[in-house]
C-alpha positions as CSV (number, residue, x, y, z in Angstrom):
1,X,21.8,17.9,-24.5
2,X,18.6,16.1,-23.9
3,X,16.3,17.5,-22.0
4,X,12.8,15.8,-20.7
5,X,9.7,17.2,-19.1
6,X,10.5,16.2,-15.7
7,X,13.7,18.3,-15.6
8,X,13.8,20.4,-12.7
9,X,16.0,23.7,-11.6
10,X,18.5,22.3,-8.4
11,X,17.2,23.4,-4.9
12,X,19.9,22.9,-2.3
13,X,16.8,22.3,0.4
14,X,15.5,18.8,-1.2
15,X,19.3,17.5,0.9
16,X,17.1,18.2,4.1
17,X,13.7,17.2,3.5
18,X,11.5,14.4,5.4
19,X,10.2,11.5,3.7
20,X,7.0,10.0,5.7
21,X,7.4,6.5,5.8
22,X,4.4,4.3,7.5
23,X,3.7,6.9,9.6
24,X,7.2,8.0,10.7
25,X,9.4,10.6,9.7
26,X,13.1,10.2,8.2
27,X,15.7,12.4,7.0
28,X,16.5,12.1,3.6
29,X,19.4,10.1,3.6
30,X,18.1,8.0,6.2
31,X,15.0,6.8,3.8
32,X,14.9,3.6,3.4
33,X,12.8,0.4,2.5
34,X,13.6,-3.2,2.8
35,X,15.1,-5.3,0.0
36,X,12.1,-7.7,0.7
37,X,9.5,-4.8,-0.4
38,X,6.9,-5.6,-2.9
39,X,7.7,-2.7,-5.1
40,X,11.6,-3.1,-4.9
41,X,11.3,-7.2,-6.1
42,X,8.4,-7.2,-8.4
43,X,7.6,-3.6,-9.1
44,X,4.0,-4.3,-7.1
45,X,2.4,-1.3,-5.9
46,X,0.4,2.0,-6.9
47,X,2.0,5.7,-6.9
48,X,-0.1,9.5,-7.7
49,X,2.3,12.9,-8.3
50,X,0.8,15.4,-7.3
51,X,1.5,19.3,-7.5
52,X,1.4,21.8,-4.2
53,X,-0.1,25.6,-5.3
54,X,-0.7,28.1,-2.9
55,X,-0.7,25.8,-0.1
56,X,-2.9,23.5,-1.5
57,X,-2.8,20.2,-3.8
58,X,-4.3,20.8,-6.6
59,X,-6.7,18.2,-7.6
60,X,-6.2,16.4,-4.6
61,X,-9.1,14.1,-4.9
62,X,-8.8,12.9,-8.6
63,X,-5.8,11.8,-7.9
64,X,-7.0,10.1,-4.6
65,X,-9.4,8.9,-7.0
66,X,-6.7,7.1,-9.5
67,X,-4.8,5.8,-6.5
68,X,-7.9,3.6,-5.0
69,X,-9.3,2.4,-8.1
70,X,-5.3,1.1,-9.0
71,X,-5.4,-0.3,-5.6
72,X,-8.2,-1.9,-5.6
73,X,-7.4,-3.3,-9.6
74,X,-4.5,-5.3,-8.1
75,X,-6.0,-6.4,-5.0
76,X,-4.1,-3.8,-2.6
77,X,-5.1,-2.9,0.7
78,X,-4.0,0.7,1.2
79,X,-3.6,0.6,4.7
80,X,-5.4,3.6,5.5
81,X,-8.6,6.1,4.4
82,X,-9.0,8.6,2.2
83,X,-8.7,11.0,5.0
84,X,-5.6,9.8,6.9
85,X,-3.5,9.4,3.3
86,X,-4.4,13.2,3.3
87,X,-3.6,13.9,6.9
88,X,-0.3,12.0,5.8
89,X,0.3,14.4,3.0
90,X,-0.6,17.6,4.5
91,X,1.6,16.7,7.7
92,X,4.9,16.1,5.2
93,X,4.3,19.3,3.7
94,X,4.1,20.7,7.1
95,X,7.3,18.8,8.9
96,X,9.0,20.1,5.2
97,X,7.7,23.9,6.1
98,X,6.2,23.8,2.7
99,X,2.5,25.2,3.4
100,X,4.0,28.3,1.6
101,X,6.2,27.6,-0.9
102,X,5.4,27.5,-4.3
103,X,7.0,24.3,-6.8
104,X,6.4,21.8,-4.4
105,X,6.6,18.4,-6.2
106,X,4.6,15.2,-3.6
107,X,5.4,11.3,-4.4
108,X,3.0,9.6,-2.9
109,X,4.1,5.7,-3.1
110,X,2.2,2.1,-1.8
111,X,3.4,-1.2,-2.3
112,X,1.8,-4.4,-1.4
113,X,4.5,-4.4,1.8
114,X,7.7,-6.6,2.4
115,X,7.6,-9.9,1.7
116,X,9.1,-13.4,4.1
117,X,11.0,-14.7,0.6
118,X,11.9,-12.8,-2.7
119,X,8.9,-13.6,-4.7
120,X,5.8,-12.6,-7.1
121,X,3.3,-14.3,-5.0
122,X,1.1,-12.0,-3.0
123,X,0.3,-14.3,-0.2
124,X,3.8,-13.9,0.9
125,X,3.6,-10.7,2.1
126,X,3.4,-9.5,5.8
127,X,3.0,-6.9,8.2
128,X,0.5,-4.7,5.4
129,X,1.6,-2.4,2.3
130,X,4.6,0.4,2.9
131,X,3.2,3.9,2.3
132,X,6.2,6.6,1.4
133,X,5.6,10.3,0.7
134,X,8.4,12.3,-0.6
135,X,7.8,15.9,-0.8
136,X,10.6,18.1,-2.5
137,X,11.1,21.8,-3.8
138,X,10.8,21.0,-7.8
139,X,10.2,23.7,-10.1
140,X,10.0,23.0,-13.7
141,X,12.6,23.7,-15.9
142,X,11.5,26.8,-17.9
143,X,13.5,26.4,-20.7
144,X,11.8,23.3,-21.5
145,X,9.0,25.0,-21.7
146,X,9.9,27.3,-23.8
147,X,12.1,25.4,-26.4
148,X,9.3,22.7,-26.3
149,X,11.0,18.6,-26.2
150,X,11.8,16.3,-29.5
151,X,10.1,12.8,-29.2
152,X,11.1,9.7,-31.1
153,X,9.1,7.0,-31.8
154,X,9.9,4.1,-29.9
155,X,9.4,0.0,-31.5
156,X,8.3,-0.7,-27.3
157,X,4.3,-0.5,-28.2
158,X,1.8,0.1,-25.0
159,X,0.2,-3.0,-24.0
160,X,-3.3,-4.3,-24.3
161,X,-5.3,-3.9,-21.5
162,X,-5.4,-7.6,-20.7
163,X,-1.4,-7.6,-20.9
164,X,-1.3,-5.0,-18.1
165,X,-3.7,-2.0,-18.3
166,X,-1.7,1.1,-18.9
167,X,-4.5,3.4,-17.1
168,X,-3.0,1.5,-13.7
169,X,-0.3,4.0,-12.7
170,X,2.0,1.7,-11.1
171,X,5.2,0.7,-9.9
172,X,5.4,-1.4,-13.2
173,X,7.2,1.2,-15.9
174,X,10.0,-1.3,-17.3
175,X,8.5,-0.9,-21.0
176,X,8.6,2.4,-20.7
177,X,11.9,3.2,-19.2
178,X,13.2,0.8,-22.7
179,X,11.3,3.7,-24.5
180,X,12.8,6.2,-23.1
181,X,16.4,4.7,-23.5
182,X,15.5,3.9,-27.4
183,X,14.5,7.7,-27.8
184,X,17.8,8.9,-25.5
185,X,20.1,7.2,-27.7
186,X,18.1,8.4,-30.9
187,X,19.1,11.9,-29.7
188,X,15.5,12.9,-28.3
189,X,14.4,13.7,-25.2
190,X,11.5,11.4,-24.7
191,X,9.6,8.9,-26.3
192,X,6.8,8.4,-28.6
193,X,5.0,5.4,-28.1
194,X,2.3,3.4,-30.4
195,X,-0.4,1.3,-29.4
196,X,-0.7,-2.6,-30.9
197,X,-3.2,-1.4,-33.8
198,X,0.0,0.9,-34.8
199,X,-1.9,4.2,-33.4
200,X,-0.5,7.1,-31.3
201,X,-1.2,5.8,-27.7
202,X,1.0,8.4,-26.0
203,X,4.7,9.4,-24.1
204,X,6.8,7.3,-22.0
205,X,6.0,9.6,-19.0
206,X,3.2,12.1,-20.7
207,X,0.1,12.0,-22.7
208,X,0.5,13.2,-26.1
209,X,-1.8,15.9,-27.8
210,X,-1.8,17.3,-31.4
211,X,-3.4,19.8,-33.4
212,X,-4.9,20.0,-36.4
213,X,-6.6,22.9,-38.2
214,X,-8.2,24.1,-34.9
215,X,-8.9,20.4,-33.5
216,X,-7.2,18.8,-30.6
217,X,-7.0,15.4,-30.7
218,X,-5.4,13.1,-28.1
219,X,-5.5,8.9,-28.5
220,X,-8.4,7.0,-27.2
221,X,-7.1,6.6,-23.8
222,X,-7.2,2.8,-23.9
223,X,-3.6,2.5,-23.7
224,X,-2.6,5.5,-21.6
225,X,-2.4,6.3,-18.3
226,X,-5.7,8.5,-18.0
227,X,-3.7,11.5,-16.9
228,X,-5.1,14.3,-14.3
229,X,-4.1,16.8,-16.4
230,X,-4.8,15.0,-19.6
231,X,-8.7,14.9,-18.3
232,X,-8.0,18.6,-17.3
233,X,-7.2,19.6,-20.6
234,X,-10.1,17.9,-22.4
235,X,-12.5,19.8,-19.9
236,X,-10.8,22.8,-21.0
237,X,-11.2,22.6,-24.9
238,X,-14.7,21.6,-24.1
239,X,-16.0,24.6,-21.4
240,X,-14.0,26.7,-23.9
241,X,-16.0,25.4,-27.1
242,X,-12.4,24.3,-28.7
243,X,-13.0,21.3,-30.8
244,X,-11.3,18.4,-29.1
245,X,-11.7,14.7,-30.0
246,X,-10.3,11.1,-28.2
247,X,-9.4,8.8,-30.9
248,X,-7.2,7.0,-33.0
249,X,-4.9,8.6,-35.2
250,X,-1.3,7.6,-37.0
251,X,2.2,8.8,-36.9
252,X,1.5,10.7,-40.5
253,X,-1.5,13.1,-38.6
254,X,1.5,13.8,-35.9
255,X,4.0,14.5,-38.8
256,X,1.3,16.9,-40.5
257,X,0.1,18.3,-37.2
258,X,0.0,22.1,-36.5
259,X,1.0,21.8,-33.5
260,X,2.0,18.9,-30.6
261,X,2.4,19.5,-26.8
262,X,2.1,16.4,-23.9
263,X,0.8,17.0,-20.6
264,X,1.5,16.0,-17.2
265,X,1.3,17.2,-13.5
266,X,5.2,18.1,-13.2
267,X,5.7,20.1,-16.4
268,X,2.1,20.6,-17.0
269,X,1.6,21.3,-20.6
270,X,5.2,21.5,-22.7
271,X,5.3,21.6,-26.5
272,X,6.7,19.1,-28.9
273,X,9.0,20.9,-31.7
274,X,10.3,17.9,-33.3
275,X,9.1,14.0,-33.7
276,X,11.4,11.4,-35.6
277,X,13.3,14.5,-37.1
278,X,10.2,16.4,-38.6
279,X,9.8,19.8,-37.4
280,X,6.1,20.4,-36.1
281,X,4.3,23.5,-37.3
282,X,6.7,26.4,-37.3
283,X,8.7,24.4,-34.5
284,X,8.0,26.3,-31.1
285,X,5.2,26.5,-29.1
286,X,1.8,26.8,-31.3
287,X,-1.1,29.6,-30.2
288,X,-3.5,26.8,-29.1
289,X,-0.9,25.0,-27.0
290,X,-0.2,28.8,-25.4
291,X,-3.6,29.6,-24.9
292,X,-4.4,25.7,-23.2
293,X,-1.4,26.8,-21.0
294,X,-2.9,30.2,-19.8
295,X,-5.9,27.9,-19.2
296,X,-4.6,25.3,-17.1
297,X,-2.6,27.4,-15.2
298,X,-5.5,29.4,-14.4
299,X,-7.2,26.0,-13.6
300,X,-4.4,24.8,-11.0
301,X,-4.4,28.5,-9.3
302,X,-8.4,28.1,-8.5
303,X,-8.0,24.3,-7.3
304,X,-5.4,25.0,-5.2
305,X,-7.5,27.8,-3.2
306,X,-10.5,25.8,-3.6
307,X,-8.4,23.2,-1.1
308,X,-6.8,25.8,1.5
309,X,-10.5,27.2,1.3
310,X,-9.4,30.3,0.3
């Protein structure tokens, strides 16, 4: 059975939670947005994951960060500051009685708003963008983790920047849910994806990571989303003085690679065991990908007291 890096264990609570809606609260199966929303007709809006540890977010403000620059890249009007989106998060986690739980998973959504007529055109939206937040108990699957995922390479290539940018994270994923499908119905669990030149550009829903005789290298970034915990990582191999390099590299460095693992803020870092059929390294998870693990954990535990203040 395929199994991708967003699986989570069940959690019987997620039936009860709130979902913040423009400022209001709903129960879950009460959650709704019109049929006229931006995001809904034309897949028009911006959206940040983000993980809840020991009370806090960790990395709260980079991903503030990637949500205002998108926002601002398509012309959206958030609606609200820096510090009431985080008064908005904090208070779902609170209505949720999460402040203490551990494998909280937060969707933070905005679309340009509902529009008067089905259509593409921006002008025709009114009454300002939707905001949703949707906080659940999601806790990663560990055996994931521990088998590590098969990719497959998908023929769906990342776009160009000038197509549509792929560092926007937003509503927008069509190409990549077509990945995904291709890889499904190969028998993997998630997709490989190349970039036009024919390089490694990275997953259908992580960014991709390899290693090679003590090197980690990860794809340029140019046609990636530029992933929190991507950046996270590379800041790790670098305070750490592991050799770690952006750049452009083929399918035959993945097939030869010592190792693989993708990274993401759900399933942080999982390894890859298998891509198009070839068996990576000895197949499980390799000694750098354990020890980046140990690393990142460690680097999630100390952002999330650095925002309870703890």
């Amino acid at each position: 059975m395929a199994r991708g890096t967003h699986e989570s264990l069940p959690d019987d609570r997620n039936q009860s939670v709130l979902v913040y809606i423009n400022g209001e609260f709903y129960p879950r199966e009460e959650a709704k947005v019109s049929v006229f929303d931006s995001g809904f007709l034309v897949g028009d809006g911006v959206w940040e994951g983000l993980r809840l540890h020991d009370g806090g977010l960790a990395f709260l403000d980079l991903h503030l960060d990637r949500l205002f620059e998108g926002a601002r890249t398509i012309g959206l009007d958030v609606g609200m500051t820096r510090a009431e989106l985080t008064d908005a998060l904090h208070e779902t986690i609170r209505r949720n009685d999460m402040a203490v739980s551990e494998g909280v998973h937060v969707r933070l959504m905005v679309t340009r708003g509902d529009k008067k007529t089905p259509s593409q055109d921006p002008r025709l939206a009114v009454g300002g963008p939707n905001v949703v937040i949707i906080a659940e108990h999601k806790v990663a699957d560990p055996g994931v983790k521990e088998q590590g995922i098969s990719l497959f390479t998908s023929t769906v290539r990342r776009p160009p920047p000038d197509t549509l940018d792929q560092r926007l994270n937003s509503h927008s994923k069509l190409h990549e849910v077509i990945a995904l499908i291709q890889a499904l119905n190969a028998g993997a669990d998630e997709a490989l994806m190349l970039d036009p030149t024919g390089a490694v550009a990275t997953c259908n829903a992580t960014n991709f990571f390899v290693v090679r005789r003590g090197e980690v290298w990860t794809s340029t970034g140019h046609y990636s989303l530029n992933g929190i915990t991507r950046s996270i990582v590379i800041g790790l191999c670098r305070a750490e003085g592991i050799p770690v390099f952006e750049r452009a590299f083929s399918l035959t460095d993945v097939y030869g690679a010592d190792e693989a693992f993708v990274t993401g803020t759900f399933g942080g870092l999982t390894p890859v065991v298998q891509v198009d059929g070839r068996r990576i390294g000895a197949g499980g998870r390799g000694p750098l990908t354990a020890r980046l693990t140990e690393l990142y954990a460690q680097a999630v535990a100390e952002a999330g007291a650095r925002a309870t203040g703890t």
